[in-house]
C-alpha positions as CSV (number, residue, x, y, z in Angstrom):
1,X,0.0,0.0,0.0
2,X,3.0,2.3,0.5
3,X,4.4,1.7,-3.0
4,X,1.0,2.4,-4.1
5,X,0.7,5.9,-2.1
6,X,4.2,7.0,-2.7
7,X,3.5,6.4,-6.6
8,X,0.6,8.0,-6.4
9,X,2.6,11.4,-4.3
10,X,4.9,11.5,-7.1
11,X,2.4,12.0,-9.9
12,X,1.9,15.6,-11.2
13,X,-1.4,17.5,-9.9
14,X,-3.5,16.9,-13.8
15,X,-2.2,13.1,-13.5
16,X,-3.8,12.8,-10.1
17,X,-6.8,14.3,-11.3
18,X,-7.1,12.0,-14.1
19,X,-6.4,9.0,-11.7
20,X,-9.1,10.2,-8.9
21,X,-11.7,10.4,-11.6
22,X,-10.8,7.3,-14.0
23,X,-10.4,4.7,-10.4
24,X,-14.2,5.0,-9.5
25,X,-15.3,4.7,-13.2
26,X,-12.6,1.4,-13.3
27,X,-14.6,0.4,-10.4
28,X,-17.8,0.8,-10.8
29,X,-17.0,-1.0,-14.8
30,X,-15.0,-4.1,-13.1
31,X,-18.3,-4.1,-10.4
32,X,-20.8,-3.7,-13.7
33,X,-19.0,-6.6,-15.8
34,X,-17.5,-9.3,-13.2
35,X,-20.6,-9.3,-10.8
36,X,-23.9,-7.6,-11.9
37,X,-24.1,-8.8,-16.1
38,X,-22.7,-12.4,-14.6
39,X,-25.5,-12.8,-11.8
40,X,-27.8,-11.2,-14.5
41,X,-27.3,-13.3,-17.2
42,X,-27.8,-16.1,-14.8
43,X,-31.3,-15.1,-13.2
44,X,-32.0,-15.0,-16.6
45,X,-31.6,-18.5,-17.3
46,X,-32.8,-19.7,-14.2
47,X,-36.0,-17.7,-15.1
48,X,-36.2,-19.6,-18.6
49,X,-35.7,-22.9,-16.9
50,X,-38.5,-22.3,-14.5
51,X,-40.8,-21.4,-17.3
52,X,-39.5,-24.5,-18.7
53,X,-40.5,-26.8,-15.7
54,X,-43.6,-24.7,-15.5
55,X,-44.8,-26.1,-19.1
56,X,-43.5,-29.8,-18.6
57,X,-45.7,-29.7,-15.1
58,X,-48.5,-28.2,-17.1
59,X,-47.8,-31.0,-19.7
60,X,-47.5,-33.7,-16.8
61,X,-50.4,-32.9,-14.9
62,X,-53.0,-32.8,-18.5
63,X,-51.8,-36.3,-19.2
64,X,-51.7,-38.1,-16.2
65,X,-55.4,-38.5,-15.7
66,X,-55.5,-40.0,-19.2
67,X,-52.8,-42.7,-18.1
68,X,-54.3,-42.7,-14.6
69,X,-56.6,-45.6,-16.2
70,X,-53.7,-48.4,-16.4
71,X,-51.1,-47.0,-18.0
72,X,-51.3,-48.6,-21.3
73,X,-51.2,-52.0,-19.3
74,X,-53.8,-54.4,-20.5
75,X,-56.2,-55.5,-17.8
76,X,-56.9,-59.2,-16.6
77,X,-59.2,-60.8,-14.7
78,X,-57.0,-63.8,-13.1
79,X,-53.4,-64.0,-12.8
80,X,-53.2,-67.2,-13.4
81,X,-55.4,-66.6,-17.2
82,X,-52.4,-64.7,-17.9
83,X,-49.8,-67.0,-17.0
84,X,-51.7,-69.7,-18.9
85,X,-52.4,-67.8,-21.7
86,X,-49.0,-66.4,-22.1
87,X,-46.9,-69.6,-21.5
88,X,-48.7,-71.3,-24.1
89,X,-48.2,-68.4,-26.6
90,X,-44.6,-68.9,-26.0
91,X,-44.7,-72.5,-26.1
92,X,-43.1,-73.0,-22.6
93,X,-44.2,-76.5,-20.8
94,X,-45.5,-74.8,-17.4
95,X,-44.0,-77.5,-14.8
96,X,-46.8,-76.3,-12.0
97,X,-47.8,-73.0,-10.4
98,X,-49.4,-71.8,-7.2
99,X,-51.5,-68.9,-6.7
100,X,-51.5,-67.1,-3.8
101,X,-54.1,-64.8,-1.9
102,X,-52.1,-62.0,-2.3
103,X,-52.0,-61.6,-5.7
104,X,-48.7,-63.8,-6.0
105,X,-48.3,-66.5,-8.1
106,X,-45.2,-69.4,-8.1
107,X,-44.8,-70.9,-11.6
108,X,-42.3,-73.4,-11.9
109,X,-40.0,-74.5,-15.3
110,X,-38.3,-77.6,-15.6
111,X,-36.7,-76.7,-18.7
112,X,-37.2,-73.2,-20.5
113,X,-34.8,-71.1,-23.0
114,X,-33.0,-68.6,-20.3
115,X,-33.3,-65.7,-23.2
116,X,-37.2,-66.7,-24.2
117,X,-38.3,-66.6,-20.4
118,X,-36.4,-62.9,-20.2
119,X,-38.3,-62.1,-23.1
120,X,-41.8,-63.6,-21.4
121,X,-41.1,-62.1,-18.1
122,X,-40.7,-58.6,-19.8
123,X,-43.8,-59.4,-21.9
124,X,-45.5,-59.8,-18.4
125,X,-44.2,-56.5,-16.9
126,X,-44.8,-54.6,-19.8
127,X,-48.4,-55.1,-21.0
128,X,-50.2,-56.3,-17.8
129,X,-47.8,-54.5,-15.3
130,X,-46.9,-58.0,-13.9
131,X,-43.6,-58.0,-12.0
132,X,-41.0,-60.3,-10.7
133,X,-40.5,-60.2,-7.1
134,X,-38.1,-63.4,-6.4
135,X,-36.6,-65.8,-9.5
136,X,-34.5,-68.9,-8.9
137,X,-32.5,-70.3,-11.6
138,X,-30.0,-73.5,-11.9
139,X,-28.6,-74.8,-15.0
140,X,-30.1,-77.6,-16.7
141,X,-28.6,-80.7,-19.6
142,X,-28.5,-78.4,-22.1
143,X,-26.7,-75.2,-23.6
144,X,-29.1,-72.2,-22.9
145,X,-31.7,-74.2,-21.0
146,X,-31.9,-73.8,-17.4
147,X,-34.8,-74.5,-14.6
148,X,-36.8,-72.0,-13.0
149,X,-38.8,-71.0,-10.4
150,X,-40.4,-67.6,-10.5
151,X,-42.6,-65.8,-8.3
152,X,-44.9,-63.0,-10.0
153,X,-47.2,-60.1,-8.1
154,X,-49.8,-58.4,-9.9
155,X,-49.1,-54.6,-10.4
């Protein structure tokens, strides 16, 4: 700070002048263009955003009663229709199941393709909301085949 003063002592009266107007205008421009037009620029954008998640809540809230309804999920009466009806589309040999009061059911597989029960299991999720809460799986004789025991829940 010294250096400073004594620099600025040695400067000629119109040089001082000069330097005691042009410092609060240097101010007030390094004040304008590192803080105010930064914090600016970014209410700004924050305000945009809003109006953003104001539309998509807008959006949200005009189609959800319209998928309020099932959610594109096909309805059933029985779980164990489903199963049925599904295992035999996919040609699987349904070992046994049990159906539970809760809206569970076991099915067991002595022998299934590990990639074609994947593909029925998503089947199950994805167009009657059916879900997997608990499967068991061991290898069986052959390549790709395996035994299964899979417990569903209605969604």
């Amino acid at each position: 700070m010294n250096a400073l003063t004594q620099w600025f002592e040695q400067l000629s009266e119109k040089d001082k002048k000069v330097v005691q107007i042009a410092t609060p205008i240097a101010l007030v421009l390094v004040l304008i263009f590192a803080v105010v037009l930064p914090v600016n620029s970014t209410v700004s954008e924050l305000r945009a955003e809003v109006v953003d998640n104001k539309k998509a809540t807008i959006l949200l809230q005009t189609e959800a009663p319209q998928n309020q309804s099932g959610g594109g999920k096909q309805s059933f009466s029985s779980l164990t229709n489903v199963i049925t009806s599904t295992t035999r589309q996919h040609n699987f040999r349904l070992e046994r199941f049990e159906e539970k009061r809760n809206g569970e059911i076991n099915v067991w597989f002595d022998q299934i393709g590990f990639d074609k029960m994947l593909s029925w299991l998503a089947q199950l999720e994805n167009q009657y909301g059916i879900t997997t809460s608990y499967i068991s799986v061991s290898q069986s004789g052959e390549t790709g085949m395996v035994r299964a025991n899979v417990r569903l829940i209605s969604g």
